[in-house]
C-alpha positions as CSV (number, residue, x, y, z in Angstrom):
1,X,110.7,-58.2,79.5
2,X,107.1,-58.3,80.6
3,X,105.1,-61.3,79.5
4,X,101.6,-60.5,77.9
5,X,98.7,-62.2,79.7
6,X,95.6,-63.4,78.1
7,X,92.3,-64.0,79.8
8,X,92.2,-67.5,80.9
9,X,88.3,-67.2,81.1
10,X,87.5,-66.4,77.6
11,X,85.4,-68.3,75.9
12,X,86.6,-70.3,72.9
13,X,83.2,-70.5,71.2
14,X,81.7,-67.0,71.8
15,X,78.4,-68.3,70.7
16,X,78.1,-70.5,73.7
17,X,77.8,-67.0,76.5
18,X,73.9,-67.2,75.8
19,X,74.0,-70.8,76.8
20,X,76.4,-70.8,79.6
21,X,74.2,-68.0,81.5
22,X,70.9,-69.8,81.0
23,X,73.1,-73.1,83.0
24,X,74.3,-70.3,85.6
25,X,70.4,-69.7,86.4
26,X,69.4,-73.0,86.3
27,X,72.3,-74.2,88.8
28,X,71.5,-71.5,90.9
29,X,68.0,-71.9,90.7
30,X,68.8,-76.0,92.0
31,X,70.5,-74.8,94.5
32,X,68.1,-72.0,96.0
33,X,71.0,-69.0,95.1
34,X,69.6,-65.9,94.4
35,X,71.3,-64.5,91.9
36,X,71.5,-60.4,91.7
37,X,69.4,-59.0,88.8
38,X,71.7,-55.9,88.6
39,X,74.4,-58.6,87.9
40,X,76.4,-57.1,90.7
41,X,77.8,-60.0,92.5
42,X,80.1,-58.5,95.7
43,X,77.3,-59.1,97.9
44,X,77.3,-62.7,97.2
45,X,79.1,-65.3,99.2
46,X,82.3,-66.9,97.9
47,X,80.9,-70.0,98.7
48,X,77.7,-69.6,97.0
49,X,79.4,-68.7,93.7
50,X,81.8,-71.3,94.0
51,X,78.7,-73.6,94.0
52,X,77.1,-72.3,91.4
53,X,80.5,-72.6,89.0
54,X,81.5,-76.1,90.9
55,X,78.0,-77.5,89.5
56,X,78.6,-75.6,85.8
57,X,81.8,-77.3,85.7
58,X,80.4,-80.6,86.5
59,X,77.8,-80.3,84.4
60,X,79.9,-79.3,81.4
61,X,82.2,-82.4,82.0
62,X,79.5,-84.5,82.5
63,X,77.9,-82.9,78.7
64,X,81.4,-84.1,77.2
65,X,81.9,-87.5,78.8
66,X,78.2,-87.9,77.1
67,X,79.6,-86.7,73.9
68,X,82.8,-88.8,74.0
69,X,81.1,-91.7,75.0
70,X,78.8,-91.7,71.9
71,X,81.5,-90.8,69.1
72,X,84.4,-93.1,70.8
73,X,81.9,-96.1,72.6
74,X,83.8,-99.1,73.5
């Protein structure tokens, strides 16, 4: 029996894409990347796009702990 995969990078509020790309700009932007306008990205490093989704991450946790810390202050 094969098990059926999902996509692990799907995005639980689809609305959110428009927003997530404008922070992949930005990031890059911060950290001099050059992103390709064709959207091709196999000429990029790994470590530049690991940089660029390192700092998204971050920046997303840091968003929630915001938003935590607001509706559940000590």
């Amino acid at each position: 029996m094969v098990a059926s995969r999902s996509r692990s990078n799907s995005l639980v509020v689809p609305q959110a894409a428009q927003a997530l790309e404008q922070l992949k700009y930005e990031i890059a932007q911060e950290l001099g990347i050059q992103l390709p306008k064709d959207g091709y990205y196999g000429h990029m490093l790994t470590r530049e796009t690991g940089s660029i989704g390192g700092q998204i991450t971050r920046r997303l946790v840091q968003m929630a702990e915001q938003q935590l810390s607001g509706k559940f202050g000590r």
